[in-house]
C-alpha positions in Angstrom: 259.8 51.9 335.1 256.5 50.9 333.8 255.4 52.1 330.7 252.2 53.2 329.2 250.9 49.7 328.4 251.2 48.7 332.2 254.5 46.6 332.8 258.3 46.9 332.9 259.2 45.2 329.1 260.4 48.1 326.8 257.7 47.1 324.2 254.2 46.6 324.5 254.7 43.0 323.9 251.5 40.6 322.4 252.1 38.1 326.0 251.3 41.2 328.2 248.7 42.3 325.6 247.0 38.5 326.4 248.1 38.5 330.0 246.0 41.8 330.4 243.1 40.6 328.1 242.4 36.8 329.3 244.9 37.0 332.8 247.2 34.4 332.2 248.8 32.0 329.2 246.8 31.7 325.9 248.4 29.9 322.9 247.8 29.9 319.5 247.3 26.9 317.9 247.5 26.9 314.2 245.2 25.3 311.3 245.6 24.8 307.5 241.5 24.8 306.5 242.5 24.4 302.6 241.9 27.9 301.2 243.7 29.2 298.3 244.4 32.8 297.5 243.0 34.8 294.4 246.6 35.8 293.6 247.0 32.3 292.6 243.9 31.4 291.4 243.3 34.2 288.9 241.1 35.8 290.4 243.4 39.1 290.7 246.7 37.4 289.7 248.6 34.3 289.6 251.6 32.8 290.6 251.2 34.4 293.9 253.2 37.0 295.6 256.6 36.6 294.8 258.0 36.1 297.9 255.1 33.3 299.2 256.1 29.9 300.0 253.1 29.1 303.1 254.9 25.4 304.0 257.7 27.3 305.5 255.8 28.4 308.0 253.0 25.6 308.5 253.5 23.4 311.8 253.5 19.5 311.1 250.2 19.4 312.6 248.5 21.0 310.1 247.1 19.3 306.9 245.9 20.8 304.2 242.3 20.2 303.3 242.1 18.4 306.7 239.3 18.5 309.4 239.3 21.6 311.2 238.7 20.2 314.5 241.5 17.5 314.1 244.2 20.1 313.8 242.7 21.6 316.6 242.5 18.6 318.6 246.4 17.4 317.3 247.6 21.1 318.1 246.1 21.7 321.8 248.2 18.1 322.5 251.1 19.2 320.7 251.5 22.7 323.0 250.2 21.2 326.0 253.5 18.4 325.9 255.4 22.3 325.3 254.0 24.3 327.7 251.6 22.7 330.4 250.8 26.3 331.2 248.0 26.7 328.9 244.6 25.8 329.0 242.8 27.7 326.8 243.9 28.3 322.5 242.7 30.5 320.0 242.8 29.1 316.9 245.3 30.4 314.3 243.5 30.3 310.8 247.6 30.8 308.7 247.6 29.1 305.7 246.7 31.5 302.3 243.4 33.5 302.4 240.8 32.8 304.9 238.6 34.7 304.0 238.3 33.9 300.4 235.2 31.8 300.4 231.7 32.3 300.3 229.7 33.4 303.7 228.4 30.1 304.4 231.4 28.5 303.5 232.8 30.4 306.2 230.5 29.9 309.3 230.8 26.5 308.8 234.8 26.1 309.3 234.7 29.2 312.0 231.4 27.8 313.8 232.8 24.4 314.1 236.4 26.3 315.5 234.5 28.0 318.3 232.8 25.2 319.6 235.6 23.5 320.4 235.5 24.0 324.7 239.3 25.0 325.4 239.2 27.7 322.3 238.6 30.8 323.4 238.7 32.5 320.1 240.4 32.9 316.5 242.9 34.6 314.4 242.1 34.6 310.9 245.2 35.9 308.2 244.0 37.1 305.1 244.4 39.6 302.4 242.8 43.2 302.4 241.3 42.4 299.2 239.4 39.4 300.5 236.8 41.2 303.0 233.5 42.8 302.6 230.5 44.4 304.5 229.2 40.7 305.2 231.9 39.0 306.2 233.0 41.3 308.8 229.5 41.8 310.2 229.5 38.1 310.4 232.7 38.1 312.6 231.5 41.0 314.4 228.7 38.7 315.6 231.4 35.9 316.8 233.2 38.2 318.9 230.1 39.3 320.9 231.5 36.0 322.6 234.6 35.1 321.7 238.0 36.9 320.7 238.2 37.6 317.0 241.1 39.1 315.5 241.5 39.5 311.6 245.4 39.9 310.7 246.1 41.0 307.8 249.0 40.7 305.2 250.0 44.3 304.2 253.8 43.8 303.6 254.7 47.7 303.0 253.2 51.0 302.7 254.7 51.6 299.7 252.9 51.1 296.1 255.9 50.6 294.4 257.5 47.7 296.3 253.6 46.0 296.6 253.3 46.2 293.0 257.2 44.6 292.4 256.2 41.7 294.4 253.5 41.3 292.3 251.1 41.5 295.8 248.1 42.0 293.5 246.7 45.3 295.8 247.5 48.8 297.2 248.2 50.2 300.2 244.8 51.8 299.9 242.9 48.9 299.5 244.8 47.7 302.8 244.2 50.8 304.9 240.1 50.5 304.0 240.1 46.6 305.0 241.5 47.7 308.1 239.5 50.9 309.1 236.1 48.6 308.1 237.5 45.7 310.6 238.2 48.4 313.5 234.5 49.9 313.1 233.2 47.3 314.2 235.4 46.7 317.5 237.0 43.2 316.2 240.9 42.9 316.6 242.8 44.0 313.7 246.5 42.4 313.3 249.0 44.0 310.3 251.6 41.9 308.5 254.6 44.0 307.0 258.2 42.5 305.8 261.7 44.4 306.6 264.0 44.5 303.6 262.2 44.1 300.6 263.8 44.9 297.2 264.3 48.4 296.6 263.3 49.9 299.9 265.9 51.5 302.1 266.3 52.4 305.9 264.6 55.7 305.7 261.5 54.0 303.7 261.1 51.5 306.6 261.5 53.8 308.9 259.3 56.5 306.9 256.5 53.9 306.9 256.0 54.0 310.6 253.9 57.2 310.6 251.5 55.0 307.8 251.6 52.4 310.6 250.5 54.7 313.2 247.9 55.8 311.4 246.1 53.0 310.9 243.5 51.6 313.6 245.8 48.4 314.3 245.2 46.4 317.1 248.6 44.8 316.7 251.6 44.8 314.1 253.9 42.0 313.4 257.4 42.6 311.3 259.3 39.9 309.9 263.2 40.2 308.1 262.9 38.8 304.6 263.4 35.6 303.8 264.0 34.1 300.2 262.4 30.8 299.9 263.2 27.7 297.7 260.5 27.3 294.7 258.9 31.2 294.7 260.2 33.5 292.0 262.3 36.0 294.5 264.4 33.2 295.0 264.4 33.0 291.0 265.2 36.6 290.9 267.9 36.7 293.7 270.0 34.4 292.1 270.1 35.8 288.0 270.1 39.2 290.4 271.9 38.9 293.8 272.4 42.8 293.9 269.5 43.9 294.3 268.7 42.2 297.7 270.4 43.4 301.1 270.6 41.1 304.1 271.6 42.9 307.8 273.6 41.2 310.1 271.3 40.1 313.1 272.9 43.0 315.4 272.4 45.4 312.7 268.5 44.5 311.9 267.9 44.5 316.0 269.3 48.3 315.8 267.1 48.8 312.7 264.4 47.3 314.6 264.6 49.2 317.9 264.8 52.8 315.2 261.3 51.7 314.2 260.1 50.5 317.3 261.4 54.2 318.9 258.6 56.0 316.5 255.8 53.1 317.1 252.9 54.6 318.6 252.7 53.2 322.4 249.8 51.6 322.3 250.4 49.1 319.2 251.2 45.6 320.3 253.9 43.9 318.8 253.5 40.4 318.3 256.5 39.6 316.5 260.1 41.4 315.1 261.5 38.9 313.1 260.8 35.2 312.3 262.6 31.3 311.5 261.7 29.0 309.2 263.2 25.5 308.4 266.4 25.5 307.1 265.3 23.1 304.0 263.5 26.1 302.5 265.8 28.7 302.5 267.4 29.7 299.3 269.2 33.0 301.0 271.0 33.9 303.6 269.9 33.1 307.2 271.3 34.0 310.9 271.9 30.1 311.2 269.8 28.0 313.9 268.3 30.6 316.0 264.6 30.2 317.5 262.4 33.5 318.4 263.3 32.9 322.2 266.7 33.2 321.0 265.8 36.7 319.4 263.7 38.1 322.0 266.1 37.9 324.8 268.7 39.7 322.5 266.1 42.6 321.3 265.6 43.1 324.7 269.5 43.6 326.2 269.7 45.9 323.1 267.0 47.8 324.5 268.3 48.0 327.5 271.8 49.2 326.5 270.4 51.8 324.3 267.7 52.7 326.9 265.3 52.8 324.4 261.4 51.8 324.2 258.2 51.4 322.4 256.8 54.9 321.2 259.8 56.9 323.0 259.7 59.5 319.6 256.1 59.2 318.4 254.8 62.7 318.7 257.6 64.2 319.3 257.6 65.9 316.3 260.6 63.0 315.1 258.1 60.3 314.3 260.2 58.9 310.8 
């Protein structure tokens, strides 16, 4: 069967999204260019979001405060010795807020990205709250000729939950961010986390049609995961209760229920996620890598005949 995104996976998956956009392999290749984040800073908060611990997902490559074009240069070698596929990159700006800077601050770390010859573009992750009129316009003019997505850290649809982890904005404020970055045709990415304190099944799955909504190029999901030094692991072990952990079988099922209601044309990046065992300070599913996860989402699928978008508008979209 081929589905509405134009292949036979069960989920309009980010590879086919890239595969249909560029026509073959193009890796990401991520940088750390030193920002910080105004939830830390004081800006709008501090002490950060209380689930944030950015080394745990930061590749060795990456320095903080380092030359931009370095990392580049130590990253392209470090995936072409991985996969000898690839020959072009887009640039993965990760680390904090990269968008919190001034406009020439900007152009000059983002300028000096592009002109590296095998990067075909960039992915910048920042925070709705860091954005405005002239920073977007100024991507906008990127992306006449190169790829320019802006993905941004949205974590839950829900006020309550945003405001317990002490994210420092609304869902509002993240559903304007987004609608201003998809007005002017650049690619707009959505974080959210699965199993955050006090929010159920039927909220995650309730928080689909929110997702739908929005004028998202692509959407990634990842299970929580309590890190060593933030203040959730603080508060999950003086209160263990009020977290809840799936097994990994039982998330995949959760998983494929939200991916059911996903509107077709969304494309999912990413379901779930690893980190280093030397930061964990919860429970884990062990040593698993996303390869590992991926080939097990998709038997599931399989056995429960089920795909991408399958309920959305079928009047049983949460």
């Amino acid at each position: 069967m081929i589905y509405p995104w134009g292949d036979e996976r069960r989920f309009n998956s980010y590879s086919g999204y890239f595969r249909r956009l560029f026509g073959g392999r193009i890796q990401k290749v991520t940088v750390n260019a030193g920002f910080t984040c105004p939830n830390r800073d004081g800006h709008c908060g501090t002490g950060g979001c209380t689930f944030c611990n950015n080394e745990a997902f930061t590749p060795s490559y990456c320095m903080r405060g380092g030359d931009v074009t370095w990392q580049i240069r130590e990253g392209i070698e470090f995936h072409n010795n991985r996969y000898r596929t690839a020959d072009r990159f887009l640039v993965y700006f990760q680390s904090f807020s990269n968008t919190y800077a001034p406009l020439d601050q900007l152009k000059k770390i983002y300028d000096s990205a592009l002109s590296y010859p095998q990067v075909a573009g960039i992915v910048v992750g920042t925070r709705p709250d860091c954005v405005d009129e002239a920073k977007l316009d100024y991507f906008a003019e990127l992306a006449r000729s190169h790829y320019v997505a802006i993905e941004y850290g949205i974590e839950s649809c829900h006020d309550e939950t945003l405001r317990a982890v002490n994210r420092g904005h609304d869902f509002h404020c993240a559903a304007e961010a987004v609608r201003m970055t998809a007005e002017r045709r650049l690619h707009v990415g959505a974080h959210f986390i699965l199993g955050l304190p006090g929010e159920s099944d039927e909220m995650l799955l309730a928080q689909t049609t929110a997702i739908n909504d929005l004028p998202l190029t692509t959407v990634k999901f990842h299970q929580l995961q309590i890190f060593k030094g933030t203040a959730m692991a603080a508060d999950y072990a003086a209160h263990p209760e009020r977290y809840r952990f799936w097994a990994l079988p039982d998330y995949i099922d959760l998983f494929i229920d939200i991916l059911r209601r996903l509107r077709p044309s969304l494309v999912v990046e990413r379901f779930a996620s690893e980190a280093p065992p030397r930061y964990h300070a919860g429970p884990t599913w062990g040593l698993i890598r996303n390869e590992q996860l991926l080939a097990m989402l998709e038997r599931r699928l399989a056995d429960r005949n089920a795909w991408q978008g399958e309920l959305y508008g079928s009047g049983q979209r949460v």
